[in-house]
Structure formats: C-alpha cells, structure tokens
C-alpha positions as CSV (number, residue, x, y, z in Angstrom):
1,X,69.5,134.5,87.2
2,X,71.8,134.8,84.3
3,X,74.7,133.9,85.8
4,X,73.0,130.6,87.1
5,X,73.1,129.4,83.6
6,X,77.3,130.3,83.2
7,X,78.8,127.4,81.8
8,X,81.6,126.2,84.0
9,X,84.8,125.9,81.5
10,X,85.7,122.0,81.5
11,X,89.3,122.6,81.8
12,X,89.2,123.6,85.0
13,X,89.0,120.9,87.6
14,X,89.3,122.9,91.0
15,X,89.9,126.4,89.9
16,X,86.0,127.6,89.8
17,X,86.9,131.2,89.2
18,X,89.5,131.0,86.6
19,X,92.7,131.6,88.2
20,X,95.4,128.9,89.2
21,X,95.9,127.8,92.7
22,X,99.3,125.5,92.6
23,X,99.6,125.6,96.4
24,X,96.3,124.7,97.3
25,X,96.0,121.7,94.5
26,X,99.1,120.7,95.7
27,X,97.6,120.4,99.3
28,X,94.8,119.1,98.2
29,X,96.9,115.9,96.0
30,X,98.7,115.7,99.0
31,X,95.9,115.2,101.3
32,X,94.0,112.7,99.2
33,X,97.1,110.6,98.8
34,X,97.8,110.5,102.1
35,X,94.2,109.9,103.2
36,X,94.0,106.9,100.9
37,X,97.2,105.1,102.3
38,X,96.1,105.9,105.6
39,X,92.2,104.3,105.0
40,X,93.5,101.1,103.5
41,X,96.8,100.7,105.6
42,X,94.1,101.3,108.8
43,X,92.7,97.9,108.1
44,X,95.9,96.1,108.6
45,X,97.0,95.7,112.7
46,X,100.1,95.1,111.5
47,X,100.7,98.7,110.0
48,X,99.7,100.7,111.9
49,X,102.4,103.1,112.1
50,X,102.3,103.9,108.7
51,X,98.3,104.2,108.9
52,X,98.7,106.7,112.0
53,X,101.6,108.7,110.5
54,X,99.7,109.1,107.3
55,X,96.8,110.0,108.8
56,X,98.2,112.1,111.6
57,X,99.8,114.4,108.5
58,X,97.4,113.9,106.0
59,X,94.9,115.6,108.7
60,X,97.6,118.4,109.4
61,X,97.8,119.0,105.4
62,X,94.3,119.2,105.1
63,X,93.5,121.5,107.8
64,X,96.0,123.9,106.5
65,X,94.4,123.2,103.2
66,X,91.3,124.0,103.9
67,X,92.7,127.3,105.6
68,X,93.4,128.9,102.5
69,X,91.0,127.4,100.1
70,X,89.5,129.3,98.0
71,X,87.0,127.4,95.9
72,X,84.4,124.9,97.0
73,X,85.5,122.3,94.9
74,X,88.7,122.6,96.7
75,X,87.2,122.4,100.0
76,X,85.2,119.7,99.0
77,X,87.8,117.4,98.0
78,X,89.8,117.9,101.0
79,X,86.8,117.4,103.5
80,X,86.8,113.8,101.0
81,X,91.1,113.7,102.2
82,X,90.7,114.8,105.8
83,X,87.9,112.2,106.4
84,X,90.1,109.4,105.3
85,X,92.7,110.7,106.5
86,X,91.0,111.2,110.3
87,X,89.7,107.4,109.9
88,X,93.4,105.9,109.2
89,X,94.5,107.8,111.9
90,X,92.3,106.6,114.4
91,X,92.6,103.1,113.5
92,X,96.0,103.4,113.3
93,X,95.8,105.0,117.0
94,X,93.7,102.4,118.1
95,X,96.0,99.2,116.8
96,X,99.1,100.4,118.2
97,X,99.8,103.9,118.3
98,X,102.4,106.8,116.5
99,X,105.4,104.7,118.3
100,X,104.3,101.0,118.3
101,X,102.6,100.2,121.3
C-alpha cells in the first residue's frame, strides 16, 4: 500500500506516469475545443452546420484519441470532449444536417 500514498507531482496535468504525451494532449485540446463549439453552436437551428461539422470531427479526434491514450486522466477528459462533441453532432444532425437540409 505504499504506493497508494505516492504524491502525484502537480506539474503534471495529464501525464500520470511522468513522461510527455504531445500527440495525445494535442488530441485531447483538440477534442475539447471542438466539443465545446459543437455543444453551444447545437443550440442555435440556425448553425447547424457548424454544430454538426464540429461535432462530426471532434468525435473522429476523440476516438482516435482515446485509441492511443495512455493515461486515465487523458481518457477521461476526452470521454468529457467526445460527449460534447456526440451531443453537438446530433443536434446539429437533427436541425439540418452536414449539407443544410
């Protein structure tokens, strides 16, 4: 149980075991940014292409995100991403479609 008491260095915000990931924190800034423009653009009828494109791309990033993840902080903030992300694109899907319907 000793290592259940390791203090977890507070410089590292998604790298758990030490090392740098640059890929998968970049996949991971892109997913939440694009989840987040695709949640609050999915209100808007009006915008929906840019709510389904996001979405449709932020859920593509994600997945392959989540692919090759390697920490659980880094998973768990793209689960956060590819939720918004899937709920943009729906709403985005439902008000008019990829091509404006």
């Amino acid at each position: 149980m000793a290592q259940a008491m390791r203090r977890q260095s507070p410089i590292s915000l998604f790298a758990t075991d030490g090392k740098p990931h640059p890929l998968q924190d970049t996949l991971l800034a892109v997913t939440l940014v694009l989840g987040a423009v695709a949640f609050v653009t999915a209100f808007f009828h009006n915008l929906h292409l840019l709510s389904s494109w996001t979405g449709l791309i932020g859920i593509l990033t994600g997945a392959y995100g989540q692919f090759i993840s390697v920490t659980t902080r880094e998973r768990f903030a793209l689960i956060i991403g590819l939720g918004a992300s899937a709920i943009g694109f729906y709403l985005g899907m439902a008000h008019g479609g990829l091509f404006g319907g």
